[in-house]
C-alpha positions in Angstrom: 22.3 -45.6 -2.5 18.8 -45.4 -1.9 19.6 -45.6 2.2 22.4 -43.0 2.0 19.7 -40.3 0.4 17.3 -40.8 2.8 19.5 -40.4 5.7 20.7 -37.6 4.6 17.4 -36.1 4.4 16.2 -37.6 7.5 19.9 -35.1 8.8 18.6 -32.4 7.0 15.5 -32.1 8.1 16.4 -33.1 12.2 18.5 -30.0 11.7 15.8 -28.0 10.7 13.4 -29.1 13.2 16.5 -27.9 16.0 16.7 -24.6 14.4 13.2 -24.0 14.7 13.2 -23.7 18.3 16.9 -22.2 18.6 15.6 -19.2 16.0 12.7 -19.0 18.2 14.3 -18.8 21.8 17.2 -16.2 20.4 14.1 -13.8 19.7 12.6 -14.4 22.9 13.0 -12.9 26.5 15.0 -15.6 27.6 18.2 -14.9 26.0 21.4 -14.0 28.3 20.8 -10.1 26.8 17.6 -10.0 26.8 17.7 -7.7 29.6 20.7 -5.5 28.4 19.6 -2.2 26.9 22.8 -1.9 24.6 21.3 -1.5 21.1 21.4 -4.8 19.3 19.2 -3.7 16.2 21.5 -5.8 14.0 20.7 -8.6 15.6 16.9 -7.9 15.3 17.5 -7.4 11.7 19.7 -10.6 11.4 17.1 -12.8 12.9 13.9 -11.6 11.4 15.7 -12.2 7.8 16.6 -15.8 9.3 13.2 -16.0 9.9 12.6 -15.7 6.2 14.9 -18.3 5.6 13.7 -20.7 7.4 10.3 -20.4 6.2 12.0 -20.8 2.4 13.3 -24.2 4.1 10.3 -25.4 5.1 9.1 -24.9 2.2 11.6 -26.7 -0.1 11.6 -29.5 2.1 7.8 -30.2 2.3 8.1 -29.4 -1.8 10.3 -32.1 -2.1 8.4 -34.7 0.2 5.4 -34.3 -1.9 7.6 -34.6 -5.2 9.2 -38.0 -3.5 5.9 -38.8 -1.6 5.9 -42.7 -3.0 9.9 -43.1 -2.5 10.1 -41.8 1.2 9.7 -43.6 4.1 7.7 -42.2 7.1 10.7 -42.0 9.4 12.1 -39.4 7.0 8.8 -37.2 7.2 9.2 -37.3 11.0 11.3 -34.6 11.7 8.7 -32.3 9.2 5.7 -33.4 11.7 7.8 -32.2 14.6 9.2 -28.8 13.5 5.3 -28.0 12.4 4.0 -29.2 16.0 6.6 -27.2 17.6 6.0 -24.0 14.9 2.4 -24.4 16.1 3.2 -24.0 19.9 5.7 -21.4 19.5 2.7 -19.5 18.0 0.1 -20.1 20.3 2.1 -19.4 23.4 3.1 -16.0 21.3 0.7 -14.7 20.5 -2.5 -16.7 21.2 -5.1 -15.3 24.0 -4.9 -18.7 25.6 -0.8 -18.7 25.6 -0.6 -15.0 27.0 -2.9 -16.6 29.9 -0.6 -19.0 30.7 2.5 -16.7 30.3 0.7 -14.7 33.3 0.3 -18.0 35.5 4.0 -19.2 35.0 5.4 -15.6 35.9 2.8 -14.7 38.7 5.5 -14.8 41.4 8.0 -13.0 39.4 5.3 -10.7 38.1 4.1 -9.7 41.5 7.6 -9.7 43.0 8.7 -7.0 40.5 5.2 -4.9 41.0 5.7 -5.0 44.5 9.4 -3.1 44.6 7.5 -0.1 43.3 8.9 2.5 40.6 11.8 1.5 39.1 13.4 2.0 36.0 15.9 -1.0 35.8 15.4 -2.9 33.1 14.7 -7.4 34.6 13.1 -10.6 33.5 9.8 -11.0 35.1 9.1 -14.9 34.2 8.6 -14.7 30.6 8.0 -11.0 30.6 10.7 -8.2 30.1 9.8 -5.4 32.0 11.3 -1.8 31.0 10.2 0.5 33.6 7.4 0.5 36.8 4.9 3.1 37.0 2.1 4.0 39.7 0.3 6.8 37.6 -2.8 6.8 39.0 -2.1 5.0 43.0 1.0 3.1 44.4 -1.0 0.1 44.9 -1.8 -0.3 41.2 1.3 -0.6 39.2 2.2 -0.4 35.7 4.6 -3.0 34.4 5.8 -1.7 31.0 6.6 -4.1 28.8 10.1 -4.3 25.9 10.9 -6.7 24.0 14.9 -7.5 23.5 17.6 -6.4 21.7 18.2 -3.2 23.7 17.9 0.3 23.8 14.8 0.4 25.9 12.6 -0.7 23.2 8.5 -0.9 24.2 5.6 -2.4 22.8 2.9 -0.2 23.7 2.0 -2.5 26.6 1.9 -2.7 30.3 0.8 -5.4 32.9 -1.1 -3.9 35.6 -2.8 -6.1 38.5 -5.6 -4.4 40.2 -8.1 -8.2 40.1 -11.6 -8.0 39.1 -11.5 -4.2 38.9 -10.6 -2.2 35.6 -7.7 -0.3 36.4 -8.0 3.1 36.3 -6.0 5.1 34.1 -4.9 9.3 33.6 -5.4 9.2 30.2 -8.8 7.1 28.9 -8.5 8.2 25.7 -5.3 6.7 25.6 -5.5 3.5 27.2 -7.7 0.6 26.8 -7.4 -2.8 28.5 -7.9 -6.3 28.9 -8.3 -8.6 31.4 -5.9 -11.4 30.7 -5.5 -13.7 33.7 -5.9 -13.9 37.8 -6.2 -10.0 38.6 -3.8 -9.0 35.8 -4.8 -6.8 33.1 -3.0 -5.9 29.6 -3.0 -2.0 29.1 -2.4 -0.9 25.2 -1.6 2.7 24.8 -3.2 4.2 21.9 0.3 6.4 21.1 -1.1 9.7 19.9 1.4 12.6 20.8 -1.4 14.7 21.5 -2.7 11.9 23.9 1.0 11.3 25.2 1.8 14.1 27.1 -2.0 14.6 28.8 -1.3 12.7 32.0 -4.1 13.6 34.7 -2.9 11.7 38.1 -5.5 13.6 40.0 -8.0 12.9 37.6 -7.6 9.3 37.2 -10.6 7.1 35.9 -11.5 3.5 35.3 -10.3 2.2 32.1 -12.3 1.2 28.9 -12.6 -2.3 28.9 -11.5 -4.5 25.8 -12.8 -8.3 25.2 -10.1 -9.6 23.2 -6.1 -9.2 22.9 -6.8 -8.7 18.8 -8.6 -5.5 19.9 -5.6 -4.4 21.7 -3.6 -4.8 19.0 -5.5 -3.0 16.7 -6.1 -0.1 19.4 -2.0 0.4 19.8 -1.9 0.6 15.7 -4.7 2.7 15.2 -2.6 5.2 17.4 1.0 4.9 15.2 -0.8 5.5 12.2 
């Protein structure tokens, strides 16, 4: 009886350590409609209460290790040491400084393949990047790879990948833009979304960009302009 409870827990909780990185990769840029811009807010909506759901399972599940922390065996707490190691890299390639480095370095060819067709508004995969739209506002030979996310509908993030090396990029608007040099040449742009910012493009007037030392700053300067 004893055997029979423990391999169903041992089930249970392989399961959960599969949907971790299912839930993960059907949020990602990798999906097959990733690149679609049909509106797929439902789906958005669907997963990020998922998300919810699986946190409330983790949470039951190391509950009820603790509770039966004499009675288990360690081959039943494996699966629990796995989903958290593979939790813990899903975040740090997300959103760590460190993991957005080495997004850049896996999608370099793709990245400078997609710069280098020049304007373009067809929504494609870059690597791991899902670019919305091109833009050369300030010179042809520095282009702005503006970044969505999926789920459709043309959705950005207030972000754009623009390669100009050791330079900082210059910009039409440097009250609007900030940026940060993330990897080999290329450089995060944040736009600080003001409407009264928005609409004060100045190609001819184009200067080099404020520079920003972290992507927490970033971050901070794109919500700082939604409030």
């Amino acid at each position: 009886m004893r055997r029979s409870i423990e391999r169903r827990s041992a089930l249970r909780r392989w399961l959960f350590c599969l949907a971790v990185p299912l839930w993960a990769w059907s949020r990602s840029t990798l999906t097959p409609w990733a690149v679609s811009r049909a509106p797929r807010l439902w789906l958005y909506d669907a997963l990020y209460y998922l998300g919810f759901a699986l946190l409330a399972w983790a949470l039951a599940e190391v509950a009820l290790a603790v509770f039966q922390r004499r009675r288990e065996r360690a081959v039943t707490l494996l699966p629990l040491a796995v989903a958290a190691g593979l939790a813990s890299a899903i975040l740090w390639w997300t959103y760590s400084e460190s993991g957005l480095r080495m997004q850049i370095r896996v999608s370099a060819n793709d990245l400078h393949r997609v710069a280098g067709a020049g304007h373009g508004d067809v929504r494609q995969r870059a690597g791991v990047f899902l670019v919305d739209t091109v833009r050369a506002p300030c010179a042809a030979a520095e282009p702005w790879l503006w970044l969505g996310r999926p789920h459709g509908a043309g959705t950005g993030i207030n972000r754009a990948l623009v390669f100009s090396g050791l330079a900082v990029p210059y910009t039409p608007q440097r009250d609007a833009y900030a940026f940060w040099p993330v990897a080999d040449g290329w450089w995060m742009a944040y736009q600080h979304a003001r409407r009264d910012l928005a609409a004060a493009d100045t190609p001819n007037r184009c200067a080099r960009g404020r520079v920003l030392h972290s992507h927490r700053q970033g971050m901070a300067w794109i919500a700082r302009g939604r409030r």
